[in-house]
C-alpha positions as CSV (number, residue, x, y, z in Angstrom):
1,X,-38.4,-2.8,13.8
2,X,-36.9,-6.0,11.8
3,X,-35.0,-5.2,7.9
4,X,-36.5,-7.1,5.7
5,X,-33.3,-8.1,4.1
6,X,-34.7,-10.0,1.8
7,X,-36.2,-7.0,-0.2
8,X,-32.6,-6.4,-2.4
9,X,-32.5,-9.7,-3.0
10,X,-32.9,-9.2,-6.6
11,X,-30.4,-6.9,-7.2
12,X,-28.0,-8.8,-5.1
13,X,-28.7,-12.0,-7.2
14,X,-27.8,-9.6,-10.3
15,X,-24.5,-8.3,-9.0
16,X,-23.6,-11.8,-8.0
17,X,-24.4,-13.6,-10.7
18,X,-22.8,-10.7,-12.9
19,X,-19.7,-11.3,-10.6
20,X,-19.5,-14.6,-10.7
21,X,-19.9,-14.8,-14.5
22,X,-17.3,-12.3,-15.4
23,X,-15.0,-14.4,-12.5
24,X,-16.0,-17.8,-14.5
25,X,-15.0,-16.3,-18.1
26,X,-11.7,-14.9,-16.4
27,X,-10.5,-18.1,-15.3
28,X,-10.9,-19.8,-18.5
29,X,-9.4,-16.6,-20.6
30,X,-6.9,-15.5,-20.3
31,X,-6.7,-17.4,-17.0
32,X,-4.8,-16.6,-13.9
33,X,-0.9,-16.6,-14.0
34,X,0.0,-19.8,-12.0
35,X,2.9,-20.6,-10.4
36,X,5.9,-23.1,-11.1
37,X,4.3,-25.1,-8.7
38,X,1.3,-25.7,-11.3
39,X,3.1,-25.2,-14.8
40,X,6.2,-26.4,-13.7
41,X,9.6,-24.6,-14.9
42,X,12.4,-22.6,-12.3
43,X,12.3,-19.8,-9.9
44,X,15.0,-17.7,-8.4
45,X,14.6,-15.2,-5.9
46,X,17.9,-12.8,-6.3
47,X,19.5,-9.9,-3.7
48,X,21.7,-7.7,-6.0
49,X,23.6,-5.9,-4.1
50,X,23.6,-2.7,-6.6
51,X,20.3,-0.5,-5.5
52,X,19.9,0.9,-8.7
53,X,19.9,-2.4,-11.0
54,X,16.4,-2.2,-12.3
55,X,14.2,-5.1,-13.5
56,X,15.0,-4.4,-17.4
57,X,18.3,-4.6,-16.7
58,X,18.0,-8.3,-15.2
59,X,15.8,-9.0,-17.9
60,X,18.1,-7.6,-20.6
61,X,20.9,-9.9,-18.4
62,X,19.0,-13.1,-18.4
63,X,18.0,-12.9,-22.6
64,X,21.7,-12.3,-23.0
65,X,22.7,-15.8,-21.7
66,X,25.1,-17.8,-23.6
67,X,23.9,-21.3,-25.1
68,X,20.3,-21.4,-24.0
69,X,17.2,-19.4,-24.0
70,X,15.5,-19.1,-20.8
71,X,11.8,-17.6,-21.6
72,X,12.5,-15.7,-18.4
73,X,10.1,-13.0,-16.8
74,X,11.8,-10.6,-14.0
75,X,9.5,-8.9,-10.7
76,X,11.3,-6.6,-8.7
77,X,9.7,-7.1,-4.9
78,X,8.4,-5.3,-2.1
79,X,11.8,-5.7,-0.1
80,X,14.2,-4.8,-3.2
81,X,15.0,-8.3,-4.2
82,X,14.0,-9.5,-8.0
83,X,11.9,-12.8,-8.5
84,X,12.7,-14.5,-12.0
85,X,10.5,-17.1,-13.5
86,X,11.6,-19.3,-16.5
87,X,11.7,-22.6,-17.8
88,X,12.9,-25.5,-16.3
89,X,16.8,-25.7,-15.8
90,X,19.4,-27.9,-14.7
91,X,21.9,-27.8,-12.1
92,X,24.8,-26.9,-14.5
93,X,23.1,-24.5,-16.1
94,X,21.9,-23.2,-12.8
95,X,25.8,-22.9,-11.3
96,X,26.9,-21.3,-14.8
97,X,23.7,-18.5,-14.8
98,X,24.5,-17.6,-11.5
99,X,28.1,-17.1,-12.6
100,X,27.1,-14.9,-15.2
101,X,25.1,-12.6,-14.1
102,X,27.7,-11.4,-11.9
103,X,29.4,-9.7,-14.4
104,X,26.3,-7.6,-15.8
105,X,24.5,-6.8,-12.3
106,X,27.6,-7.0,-9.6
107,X,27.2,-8.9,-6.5
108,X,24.4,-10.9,-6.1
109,X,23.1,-13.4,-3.7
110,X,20.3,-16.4,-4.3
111,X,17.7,-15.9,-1.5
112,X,15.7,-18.5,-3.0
113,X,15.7,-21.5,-5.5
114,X,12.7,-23.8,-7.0
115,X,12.4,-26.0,-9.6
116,X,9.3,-28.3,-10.7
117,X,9.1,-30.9,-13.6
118,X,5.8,-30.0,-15.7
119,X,4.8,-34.1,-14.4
120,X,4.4,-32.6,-11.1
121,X,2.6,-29.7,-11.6
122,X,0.1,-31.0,-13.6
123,X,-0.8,-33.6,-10.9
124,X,-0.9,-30.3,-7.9
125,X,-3.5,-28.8,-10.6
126,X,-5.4,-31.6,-10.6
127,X,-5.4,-32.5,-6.5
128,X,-6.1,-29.0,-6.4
129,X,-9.0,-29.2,-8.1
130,X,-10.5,-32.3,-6.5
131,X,-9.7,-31.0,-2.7
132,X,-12.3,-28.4,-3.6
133,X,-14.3,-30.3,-5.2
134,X,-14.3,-32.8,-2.1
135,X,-14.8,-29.9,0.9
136,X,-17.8,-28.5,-1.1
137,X,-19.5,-32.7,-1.5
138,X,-18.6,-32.6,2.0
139,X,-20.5,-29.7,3.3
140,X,-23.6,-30.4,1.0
141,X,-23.3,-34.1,3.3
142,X,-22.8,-32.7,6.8
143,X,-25.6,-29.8,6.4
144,X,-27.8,-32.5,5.1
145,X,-27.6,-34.6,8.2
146,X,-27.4,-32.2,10.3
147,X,-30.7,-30.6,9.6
148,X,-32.3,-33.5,8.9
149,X,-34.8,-33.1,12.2
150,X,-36.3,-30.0,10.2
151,X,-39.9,-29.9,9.4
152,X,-40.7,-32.0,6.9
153,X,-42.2,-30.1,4.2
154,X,-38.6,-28.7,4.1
155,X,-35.9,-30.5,2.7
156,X,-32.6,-30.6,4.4
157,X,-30.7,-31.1,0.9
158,X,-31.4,-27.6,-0.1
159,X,-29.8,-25.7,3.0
160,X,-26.8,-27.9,2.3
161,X,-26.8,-27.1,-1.4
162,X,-27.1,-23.9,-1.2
163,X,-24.2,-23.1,1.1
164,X,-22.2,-24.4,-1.4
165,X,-23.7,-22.2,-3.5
166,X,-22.9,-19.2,-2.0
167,X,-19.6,-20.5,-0.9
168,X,-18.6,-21.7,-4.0
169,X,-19.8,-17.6,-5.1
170,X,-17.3,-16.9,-2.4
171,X,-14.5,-18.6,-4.6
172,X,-15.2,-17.9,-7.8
173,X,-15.5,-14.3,-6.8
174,X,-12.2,-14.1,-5.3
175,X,-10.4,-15.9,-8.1
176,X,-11.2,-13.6,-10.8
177,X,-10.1,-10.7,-8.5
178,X,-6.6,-12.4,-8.2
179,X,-6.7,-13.4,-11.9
180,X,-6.8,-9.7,-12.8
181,X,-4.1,-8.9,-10.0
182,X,-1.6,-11.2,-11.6
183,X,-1.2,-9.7,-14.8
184,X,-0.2,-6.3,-12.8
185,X,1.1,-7.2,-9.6
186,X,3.8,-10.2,-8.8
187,X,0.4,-12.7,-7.6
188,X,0.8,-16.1,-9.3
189,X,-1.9,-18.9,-8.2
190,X,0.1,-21.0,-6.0
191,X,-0.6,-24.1,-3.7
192,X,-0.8,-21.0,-1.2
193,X,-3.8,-19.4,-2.6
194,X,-5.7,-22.5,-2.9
195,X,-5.1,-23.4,1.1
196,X,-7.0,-19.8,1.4
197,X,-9.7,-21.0,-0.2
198,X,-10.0,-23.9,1.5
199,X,-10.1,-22.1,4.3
200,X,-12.7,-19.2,2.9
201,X,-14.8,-22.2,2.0
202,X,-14.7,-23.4,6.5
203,X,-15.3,-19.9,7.0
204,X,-18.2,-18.8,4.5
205,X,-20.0,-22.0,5.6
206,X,-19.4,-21.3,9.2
207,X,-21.0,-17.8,8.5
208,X,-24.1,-19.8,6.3
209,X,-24.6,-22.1,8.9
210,X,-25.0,-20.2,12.1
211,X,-27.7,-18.0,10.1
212,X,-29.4,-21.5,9.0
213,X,-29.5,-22.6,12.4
214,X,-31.5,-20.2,13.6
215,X,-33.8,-20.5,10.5
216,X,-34.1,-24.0,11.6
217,X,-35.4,-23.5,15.2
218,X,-37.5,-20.6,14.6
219,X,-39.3,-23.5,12.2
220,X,-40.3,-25.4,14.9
221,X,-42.0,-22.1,16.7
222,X,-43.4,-21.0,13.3
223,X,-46.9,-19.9,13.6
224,X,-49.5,-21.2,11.4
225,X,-49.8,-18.6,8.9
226,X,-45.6,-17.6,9.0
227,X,-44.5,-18.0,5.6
228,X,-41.0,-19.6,5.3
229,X,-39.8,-15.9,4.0
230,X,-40.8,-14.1,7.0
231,X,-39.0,-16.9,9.5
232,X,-36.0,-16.5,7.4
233,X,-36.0,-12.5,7.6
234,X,-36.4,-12.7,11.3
235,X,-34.0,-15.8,12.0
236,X,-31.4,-12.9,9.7
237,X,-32.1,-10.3,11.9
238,X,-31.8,-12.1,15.0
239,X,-28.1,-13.2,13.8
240,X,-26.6,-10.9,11.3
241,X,-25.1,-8.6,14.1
242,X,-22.9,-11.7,15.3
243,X,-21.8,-12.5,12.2
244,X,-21.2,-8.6,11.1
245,X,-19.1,-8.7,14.6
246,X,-17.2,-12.0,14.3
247,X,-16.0,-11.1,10.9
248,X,-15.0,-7.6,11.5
249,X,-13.0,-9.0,14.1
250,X,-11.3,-11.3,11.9
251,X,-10.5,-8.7,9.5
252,X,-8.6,-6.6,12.3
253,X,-6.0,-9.4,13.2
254,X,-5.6,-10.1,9.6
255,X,-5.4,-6.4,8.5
256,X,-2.3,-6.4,11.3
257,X,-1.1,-9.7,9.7
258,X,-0.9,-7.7,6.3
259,X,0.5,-4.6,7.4
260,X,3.5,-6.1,9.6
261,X,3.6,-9.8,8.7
262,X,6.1,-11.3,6.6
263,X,6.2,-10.6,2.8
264,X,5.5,-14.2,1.9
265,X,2.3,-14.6,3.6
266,X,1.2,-11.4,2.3
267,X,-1.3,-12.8,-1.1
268,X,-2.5,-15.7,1.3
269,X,-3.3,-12.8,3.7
270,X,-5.2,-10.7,1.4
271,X,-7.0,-13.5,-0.2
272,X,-8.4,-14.5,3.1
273,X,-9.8,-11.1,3.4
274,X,-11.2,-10.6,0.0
275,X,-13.1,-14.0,0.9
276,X,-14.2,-13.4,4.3
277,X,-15.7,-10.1,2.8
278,X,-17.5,-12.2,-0.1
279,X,-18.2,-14.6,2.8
280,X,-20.3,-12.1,4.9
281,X,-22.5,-10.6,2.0
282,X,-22.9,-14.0,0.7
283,X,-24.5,-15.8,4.0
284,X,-27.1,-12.8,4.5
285,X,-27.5,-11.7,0.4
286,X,-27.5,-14.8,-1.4
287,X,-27.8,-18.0,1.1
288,X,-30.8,-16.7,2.6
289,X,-32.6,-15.6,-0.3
290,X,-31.6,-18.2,-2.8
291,X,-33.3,-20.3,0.2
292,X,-36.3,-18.4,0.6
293,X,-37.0,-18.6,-3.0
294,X,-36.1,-22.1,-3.7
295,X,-38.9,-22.8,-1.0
296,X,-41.5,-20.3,-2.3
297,X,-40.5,-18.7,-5.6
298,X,-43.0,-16.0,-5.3
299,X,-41.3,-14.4,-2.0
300,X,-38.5,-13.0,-3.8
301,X,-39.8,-10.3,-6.4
C-alpha cells in the first residue's frame, strides 16, 4: 500500500516557511559573521608554543600593542593553535606585532597569514551573490526545456520554478543555521561556505529532479480520471527509496570526511550535510507538494 505523502503537506509548508523566515530575518539581523575574505581586514593563525596561554591572554596581548589599535578578536582552535581577526595591517606593523608578542606569550610560530583590502571584499560579496543568483536562473532554464514534451495542460515553467524553490529553501535554511553558529563557534561565511552551497544547490536539484522525472512519465500513462495529485503521490513512492538511499550514502563518506579529515575542510563538510539533509526533505515535502497544489490548489488541504 502507497503513503500518501502528500497528506503532511500542510504542516511541512508551516515548518518550512517558519524556517525559512526566521533564516531570512537572521541574515539581515544581526547577520552572519563573515570572513576577511568579504569585510576585508587581517588574519593570523598563531602556534604558541606555551599550552597554557589562553585566548584572553592573547587578547589581553594584542589590545596592549604599542602605537595602533587593532580591533582584534582571538579563537582558540580545535588543534591548540589561536586564530586572530583584526583590521587591516601592513607589513611593518605585521613584522613588529609578531615581534611583540613574543615577550607576553613566549615562542610562537605564524602557521598562517591573510590580508584583504575592504575593495576586494566587497566585490567577492557581490560575485557571491550573483553566482547564486545565476545557478538558480539556470536550473529554472534547463528544467524548463527539459520537460518541455509534458502534457500540455501542464506547464514546464512550474517544475523548473519550483525546484528553485525548494532549493533555494535548502539555502536559506542552512544559512541561518550557520549564522547562529558563528556567534558561538569559530564559523565565519567564507568563499568556502558559499562553494557548499553551490554545490547543495547541484545536489537538491539532482534529488527534485529525479522525483519530477518520474512525475513526468507517469503523465503520459495517466488514466482518464488520475488527478495530477495522485500521479505525483505514486511517481514519490515509486522513487523516494532511491533518493532516501543515495543520500544516506552520501552522508556516510562525508560523516568520515568530518570525523578524520582535515580541520580546514571541517565547516565546508558540515555545511554539505546540513544541506543534503534540507535537500532530501525538501524534494519529497515541499517540491512535490508545492507542485501538486500549484496545479490543483484544492489537493493540498
Amino acid at each position: 500500500m502507497d503513503f500518501d505523502f502528500l497528506k503532511p503537506a500542510k504542516y511541512s509548508f508551516i515548518i518550512s516557511i517558519i524556517l525559512t523566515v526566521v533564516s531570512i530575518v537572521l541574515v539581515f539581523y544581526p547577520g552572519p559573521r563573515l570572513s576577511i575574505e568579504f569585510t576585508g581586514g587581517t588574519r593570523m593563525e598563531l602556534s604558541v608554543a606555551k599550552k597554557t596561554v589562553t585566548t584572553q591572554e592573547v587578547t589581553d596581548a594584542l589590545s596592549r600593542f604599542p602605537g595602533e589599535t587593532l580591533n582584534a578578536i582571538v579563537n582558540k582552535l580545535q588543534n591548540g593553535n589561536f586564530l586572530i581577526r583584526m583590521k587591516g595591517i601592513g607589513d611593518e606593523t605585521h613584522k613588529a606585532l609578531l615581534a611583540y608578542l613574543k615577550t607576553p606569550l613566549g615562542p610562537i610560530d605564524q602557521v598562517q597569514y591573510t590580508t584583504i583590502g575592504p575593495t576586494v571584499g566587497e566585490t567577492l560579496k557581490v560575485r557571491a551573490g550573483y553566482a547564486i543568483l545565476a545557478a538558480s536562473l539556470g536550473i529554472i532554464a534547463y528544467l524548463a526545456f527539459a520537460f518541455r514534451k509534458i502534457p500540455r495542460k501542464y506547464s514546464p515553467w512550474k517544475f523548473g520554478v519550483v525546484a528553485v524553490v525548494a532549493l533555494l529553501h535548502d539555502v536559506m535554511v542552512t544559512t541561518g543555521i550557520f549564522t547562529i553558529m558563528s556567534y558561538y563557534t569559530s564559523f565565519e561565511v567564507d568563499t568556502l561556505f558559499v562553494t557548499a552551497l553551490l554545490t547543495i544547490l547541484g545536489y537538491s536539484v539532482n534529488d527534485t529532479i529525479i522525483i519530477f522525472d518520474r512525475i513526468r512519465d507517469n503523465l503520459f500513462v495517466q488514466e482518464r480520471k488520475e488527478s495530477f495529485a495522485a500521479v505525483a503521490n505514486r511517481s514519490i513512492n515509486q522513487v523516494w527509496m532511491r533518493s532516501v538511499f543515495t543520500s544516506t550514502a552520501t552522508l556516510i563518506m562525508l560523516f568520515s570526511l568530518l570525523l578524520l579529515g582535515s580541520a580546514s575542510t571541517h565547516w565546508f563538510v558540515l555545511t554539505l550535510i546540513i544541506g543534503i539533509v534540507f535537500g532530501t526533505y525538501s524534494s519529497i515535502f515541499i517540491a512535490v507538494p508545492f507542485l501538486v497544489f500549484w496545479n490543483d490548489r484544492k489537493r493540498i488541504q
